[in-house]
N, CA, C and O atoms as a GROMACS GRO file, in nm:
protein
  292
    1UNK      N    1   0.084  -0.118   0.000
    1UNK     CA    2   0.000   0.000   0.000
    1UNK      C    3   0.088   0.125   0.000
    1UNK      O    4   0.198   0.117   0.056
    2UNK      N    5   0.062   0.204  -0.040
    2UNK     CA    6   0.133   0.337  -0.088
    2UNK      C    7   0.107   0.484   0.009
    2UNK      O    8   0.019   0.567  -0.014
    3UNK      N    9   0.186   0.488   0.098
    3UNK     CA   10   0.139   0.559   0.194
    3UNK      C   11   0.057   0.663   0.175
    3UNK      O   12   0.055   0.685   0.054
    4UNK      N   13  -0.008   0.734   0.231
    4UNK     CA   14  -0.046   0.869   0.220
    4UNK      C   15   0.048   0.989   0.160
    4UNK      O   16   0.017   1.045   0.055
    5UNK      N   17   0.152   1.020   0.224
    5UNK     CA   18   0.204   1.095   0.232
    5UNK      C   19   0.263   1.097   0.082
    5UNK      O   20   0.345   1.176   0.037
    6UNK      N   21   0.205   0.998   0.024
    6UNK     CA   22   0.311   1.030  -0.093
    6UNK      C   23   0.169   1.062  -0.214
    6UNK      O   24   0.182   1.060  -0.336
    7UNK      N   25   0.053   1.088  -0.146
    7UNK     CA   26  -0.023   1.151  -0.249
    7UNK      C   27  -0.061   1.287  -0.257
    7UNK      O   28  -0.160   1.339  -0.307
    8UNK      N   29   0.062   1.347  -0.184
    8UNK     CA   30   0.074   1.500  -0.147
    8UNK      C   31   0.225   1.530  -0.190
    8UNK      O   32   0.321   1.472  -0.141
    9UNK      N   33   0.232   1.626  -0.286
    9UNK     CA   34   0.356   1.713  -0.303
    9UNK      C   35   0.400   1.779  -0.179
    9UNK      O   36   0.334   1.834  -0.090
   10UNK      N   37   0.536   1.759  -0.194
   10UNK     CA   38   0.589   1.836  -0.064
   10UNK      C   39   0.621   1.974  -0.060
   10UNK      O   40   0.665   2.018  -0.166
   11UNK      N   41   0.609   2.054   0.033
   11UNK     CA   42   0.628   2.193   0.019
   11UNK      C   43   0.726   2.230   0.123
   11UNK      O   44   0.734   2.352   0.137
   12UNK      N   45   0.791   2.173   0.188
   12UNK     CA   46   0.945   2.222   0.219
   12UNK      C   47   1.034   2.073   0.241
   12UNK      O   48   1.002   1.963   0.195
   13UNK      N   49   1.150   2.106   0.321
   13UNK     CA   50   1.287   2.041   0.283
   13UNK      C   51   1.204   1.915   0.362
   13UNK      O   52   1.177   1.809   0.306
   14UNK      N   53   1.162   1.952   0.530
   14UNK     CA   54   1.073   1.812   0.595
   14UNK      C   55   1.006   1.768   0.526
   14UNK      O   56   1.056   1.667   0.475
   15UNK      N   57   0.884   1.796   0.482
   15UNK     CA   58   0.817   1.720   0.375
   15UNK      C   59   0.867   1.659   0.236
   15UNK      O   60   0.794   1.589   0.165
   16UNK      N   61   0.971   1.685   0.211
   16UNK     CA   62   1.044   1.628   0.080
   16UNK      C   63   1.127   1.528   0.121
   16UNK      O   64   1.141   1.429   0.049
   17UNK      N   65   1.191   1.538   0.237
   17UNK     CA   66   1.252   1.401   0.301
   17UNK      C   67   1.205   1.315   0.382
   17UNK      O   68   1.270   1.218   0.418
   18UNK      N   69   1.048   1.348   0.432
   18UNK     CA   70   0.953   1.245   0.467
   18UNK      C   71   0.863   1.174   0.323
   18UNK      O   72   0.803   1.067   0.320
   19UNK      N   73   0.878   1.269   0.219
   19UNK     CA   74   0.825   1.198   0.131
   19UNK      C   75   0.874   1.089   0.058
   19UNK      O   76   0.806   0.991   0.025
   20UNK      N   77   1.053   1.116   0.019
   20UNK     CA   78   1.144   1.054  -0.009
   20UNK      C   79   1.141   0.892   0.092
   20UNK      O   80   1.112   0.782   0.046
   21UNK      N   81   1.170   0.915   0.196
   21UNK     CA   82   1.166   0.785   0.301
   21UNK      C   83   1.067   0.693   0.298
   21UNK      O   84   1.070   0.571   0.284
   22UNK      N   85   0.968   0.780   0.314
   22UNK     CA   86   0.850   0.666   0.279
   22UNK      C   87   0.833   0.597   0.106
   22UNK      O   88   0.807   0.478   0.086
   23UNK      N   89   0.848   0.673   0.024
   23UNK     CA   90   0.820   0.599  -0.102
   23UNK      C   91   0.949   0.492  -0.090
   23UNK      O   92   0.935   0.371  -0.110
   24UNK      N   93   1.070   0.552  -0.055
   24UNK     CA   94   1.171   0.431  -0.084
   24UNK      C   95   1.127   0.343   0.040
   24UNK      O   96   1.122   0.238  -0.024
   25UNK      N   97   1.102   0.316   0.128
   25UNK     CA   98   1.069   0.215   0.219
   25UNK      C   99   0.948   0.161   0.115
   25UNK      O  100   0.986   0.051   0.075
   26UNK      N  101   0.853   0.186   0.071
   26UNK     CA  102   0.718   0.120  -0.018
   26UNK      C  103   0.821   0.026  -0.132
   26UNK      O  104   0.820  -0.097  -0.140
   27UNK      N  105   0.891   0.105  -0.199
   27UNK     CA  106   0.978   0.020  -0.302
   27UNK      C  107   1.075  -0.062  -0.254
   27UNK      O  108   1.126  -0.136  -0.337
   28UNK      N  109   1.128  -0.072  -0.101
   28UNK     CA  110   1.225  -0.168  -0.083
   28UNK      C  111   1.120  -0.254   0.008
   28UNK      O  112   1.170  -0.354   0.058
   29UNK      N  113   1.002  -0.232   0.032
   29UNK     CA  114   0.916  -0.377   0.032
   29UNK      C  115   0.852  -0.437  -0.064
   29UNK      O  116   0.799  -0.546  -0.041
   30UNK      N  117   0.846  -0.386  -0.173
   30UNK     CA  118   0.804  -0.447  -0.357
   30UNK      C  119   0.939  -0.504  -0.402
   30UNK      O  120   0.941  -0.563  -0.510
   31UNK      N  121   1.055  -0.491  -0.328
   31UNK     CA  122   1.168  -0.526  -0.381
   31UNK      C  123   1.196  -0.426  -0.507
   31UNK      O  124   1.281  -0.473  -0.582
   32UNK      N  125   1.154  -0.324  -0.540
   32UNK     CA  126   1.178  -0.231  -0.645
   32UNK      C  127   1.280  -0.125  -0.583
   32UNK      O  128   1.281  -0.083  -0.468
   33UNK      N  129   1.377  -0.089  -0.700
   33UNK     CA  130   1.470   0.014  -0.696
   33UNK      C  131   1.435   0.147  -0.766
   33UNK      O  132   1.406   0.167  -0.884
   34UNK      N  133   1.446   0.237  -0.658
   34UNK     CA  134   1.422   0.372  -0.708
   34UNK      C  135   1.498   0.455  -0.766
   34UNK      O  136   1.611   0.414  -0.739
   35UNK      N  137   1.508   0.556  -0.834
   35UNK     CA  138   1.587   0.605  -0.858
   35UNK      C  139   1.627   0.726  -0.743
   35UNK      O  140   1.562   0.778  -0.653
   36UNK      N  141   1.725   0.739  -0.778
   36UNK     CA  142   1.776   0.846  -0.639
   36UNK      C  143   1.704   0.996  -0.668
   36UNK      O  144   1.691   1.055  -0.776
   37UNK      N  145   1.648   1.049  -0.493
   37UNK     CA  146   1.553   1.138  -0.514
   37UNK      C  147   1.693   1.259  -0.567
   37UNK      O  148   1.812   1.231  -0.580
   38UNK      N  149   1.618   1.406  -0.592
   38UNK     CA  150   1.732   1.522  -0.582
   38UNK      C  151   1.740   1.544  -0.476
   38UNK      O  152   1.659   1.531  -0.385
   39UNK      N  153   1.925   1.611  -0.483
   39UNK     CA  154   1.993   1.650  -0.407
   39UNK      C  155   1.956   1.760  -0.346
   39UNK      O  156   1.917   1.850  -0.420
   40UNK      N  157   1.957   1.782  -0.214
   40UNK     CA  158   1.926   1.921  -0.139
   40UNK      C  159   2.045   1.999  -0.201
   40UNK      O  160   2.156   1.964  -0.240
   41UNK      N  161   1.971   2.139  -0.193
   41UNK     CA  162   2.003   2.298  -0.233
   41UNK      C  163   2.134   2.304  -0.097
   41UNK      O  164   2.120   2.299   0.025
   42UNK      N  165   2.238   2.314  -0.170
   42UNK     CA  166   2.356   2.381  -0.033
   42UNK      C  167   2.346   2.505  -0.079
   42UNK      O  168   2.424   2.564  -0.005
   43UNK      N  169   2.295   2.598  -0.164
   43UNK     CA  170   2.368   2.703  -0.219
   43UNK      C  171   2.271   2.843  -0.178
   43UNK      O  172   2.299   2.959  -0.208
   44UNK      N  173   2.142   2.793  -0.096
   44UNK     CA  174   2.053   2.921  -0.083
   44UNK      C  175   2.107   3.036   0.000
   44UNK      O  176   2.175   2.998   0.095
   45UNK      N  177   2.093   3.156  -0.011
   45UNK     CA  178   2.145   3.265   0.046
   45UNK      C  179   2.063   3.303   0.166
   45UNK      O  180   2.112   3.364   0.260
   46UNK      N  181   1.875   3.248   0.157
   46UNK     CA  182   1.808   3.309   0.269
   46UNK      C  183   1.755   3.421   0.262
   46UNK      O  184   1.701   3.468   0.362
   47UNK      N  185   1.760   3.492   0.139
   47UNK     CA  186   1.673   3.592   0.121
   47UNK      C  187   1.547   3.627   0.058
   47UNK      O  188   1.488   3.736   0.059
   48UNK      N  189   1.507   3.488  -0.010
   48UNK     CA  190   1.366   3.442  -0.061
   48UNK      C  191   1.349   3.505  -0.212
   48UNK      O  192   1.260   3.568  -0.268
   49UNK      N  193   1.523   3.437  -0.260
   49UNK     CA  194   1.530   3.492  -0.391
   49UNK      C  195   1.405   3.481  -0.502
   49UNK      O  196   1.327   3.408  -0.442
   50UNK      N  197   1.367   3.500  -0.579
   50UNK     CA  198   1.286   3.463  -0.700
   50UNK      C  199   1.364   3.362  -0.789
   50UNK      O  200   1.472   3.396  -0.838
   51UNK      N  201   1.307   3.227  -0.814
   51UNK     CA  202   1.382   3.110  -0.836
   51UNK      C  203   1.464   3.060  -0.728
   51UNK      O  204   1.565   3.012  -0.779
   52UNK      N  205   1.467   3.051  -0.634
   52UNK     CA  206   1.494   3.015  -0.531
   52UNK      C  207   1.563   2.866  -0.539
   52UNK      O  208   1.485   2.772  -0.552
   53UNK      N  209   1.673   2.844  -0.534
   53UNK     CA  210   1.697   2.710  -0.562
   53UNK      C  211   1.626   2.613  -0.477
   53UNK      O  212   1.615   2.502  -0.530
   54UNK      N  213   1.576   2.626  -0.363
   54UNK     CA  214   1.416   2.571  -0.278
   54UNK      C  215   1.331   2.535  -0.380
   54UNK      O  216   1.306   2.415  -0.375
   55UNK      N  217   1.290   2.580  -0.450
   55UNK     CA  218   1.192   2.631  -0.566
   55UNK      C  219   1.243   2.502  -0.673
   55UNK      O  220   1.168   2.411  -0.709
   56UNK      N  221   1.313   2.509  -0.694
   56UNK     CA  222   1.386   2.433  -0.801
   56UNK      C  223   1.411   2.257  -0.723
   56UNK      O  224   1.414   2.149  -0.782
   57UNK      N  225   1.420   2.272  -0.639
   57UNK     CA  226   1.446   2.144  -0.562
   57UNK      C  227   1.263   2.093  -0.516
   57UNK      O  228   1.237   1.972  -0.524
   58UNK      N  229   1.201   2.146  -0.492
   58UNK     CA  230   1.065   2.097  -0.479
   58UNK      C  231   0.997   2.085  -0.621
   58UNK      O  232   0.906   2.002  -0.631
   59UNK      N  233   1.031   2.159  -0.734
   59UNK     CA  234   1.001   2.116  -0.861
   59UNK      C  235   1.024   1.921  -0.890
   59UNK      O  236   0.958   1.824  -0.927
   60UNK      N  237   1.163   1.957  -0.841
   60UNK     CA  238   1.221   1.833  -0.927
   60UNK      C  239   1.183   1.714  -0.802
   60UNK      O  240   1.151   1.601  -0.837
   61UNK      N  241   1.189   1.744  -0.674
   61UNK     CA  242   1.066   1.630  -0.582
   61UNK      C  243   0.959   1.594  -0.649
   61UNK      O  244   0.928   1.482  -0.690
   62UNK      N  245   0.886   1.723  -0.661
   62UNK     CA  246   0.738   1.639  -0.760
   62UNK      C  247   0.745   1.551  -0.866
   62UNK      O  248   0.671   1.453  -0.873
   63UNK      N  249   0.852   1.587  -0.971
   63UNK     CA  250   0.889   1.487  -1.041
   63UNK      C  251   0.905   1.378  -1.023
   63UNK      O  252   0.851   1.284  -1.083
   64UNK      N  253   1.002   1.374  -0.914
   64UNK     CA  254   1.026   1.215  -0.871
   64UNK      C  255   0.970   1.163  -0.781
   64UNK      O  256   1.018   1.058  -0.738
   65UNK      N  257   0.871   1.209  -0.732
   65UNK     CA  258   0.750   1.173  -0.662
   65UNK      C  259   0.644   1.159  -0.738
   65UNK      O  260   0.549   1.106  -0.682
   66UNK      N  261   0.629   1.192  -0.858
   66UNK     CA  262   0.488   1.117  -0.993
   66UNK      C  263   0.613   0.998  -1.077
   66UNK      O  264   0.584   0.917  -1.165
   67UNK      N  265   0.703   1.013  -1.038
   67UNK     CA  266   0.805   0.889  -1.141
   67UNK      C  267   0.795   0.762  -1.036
   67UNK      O  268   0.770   0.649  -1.076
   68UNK      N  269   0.814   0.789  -0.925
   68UNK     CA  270   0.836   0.682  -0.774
   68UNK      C  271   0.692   0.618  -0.804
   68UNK      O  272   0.690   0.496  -0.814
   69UNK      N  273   0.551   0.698  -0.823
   69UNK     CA  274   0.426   0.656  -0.777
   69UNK      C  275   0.433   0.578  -0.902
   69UNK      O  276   0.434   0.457  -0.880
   70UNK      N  277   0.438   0.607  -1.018
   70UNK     CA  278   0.420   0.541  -1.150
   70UNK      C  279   0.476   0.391  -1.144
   70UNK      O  280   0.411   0.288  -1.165
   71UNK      N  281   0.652   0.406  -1.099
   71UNK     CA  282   0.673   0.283  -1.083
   71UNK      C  283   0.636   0.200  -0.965
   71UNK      O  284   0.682   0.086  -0.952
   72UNK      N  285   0.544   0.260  -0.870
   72UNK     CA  286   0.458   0.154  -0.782
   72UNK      C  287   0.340   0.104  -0.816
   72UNK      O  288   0.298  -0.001  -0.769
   73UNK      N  289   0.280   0.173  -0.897
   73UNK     CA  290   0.123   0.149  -0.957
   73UNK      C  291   0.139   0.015  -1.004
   73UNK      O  292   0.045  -0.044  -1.057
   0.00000   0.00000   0.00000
C-alpha cells in the first residue's frame, strides 16, 4: 500500500525528506529500486530569492514523486 504521504507534493525540505523515506521504504518492500531522489540545495542565500533554488528542488521532488508513484502502480 502506498502511503499517504506520498499523495501530497511536498512543500518544504521536511516534507520532501519524509516523502522521499516513505516511497523508498514502499519500493524496498516491492523489492523495487528507485531512482535516487534530488539532491538538497547547499547554495541558498536566505533571502527568498525569485527562483529560489528551494523552488527548483521541490520542482524536481514532484517529479520524482509522480516517477516513484508510477513505478509503484
Amino acid at each position: 500500500m502506498i502511503p499517504g504521504i506520498a499523495h501530497r507534493s511536498a512543500t518544504d525540505r521536511a516534507s520532501a525528506l519524509a516523502l522521499f523515506e516513505a516511497l523508498q521504504h514502499c519500493a524496498q518492500e516491492r523489492g523495487l529500486a528507485l531512482r535516487a531522489p534530488p539532491p538538497e540545495p547547499t547554495s541558498c542565500c536566505g533571502r527568498g530569492c525569485n527562483g529560489c533554488v528551494w523552488e527548483g528542488f521541490l520542482q524536481a521532488t514532484e517529479t520524482w514523486r509522480q516517477d516513484a508513484l508510477e513505478q509503484l502502480a
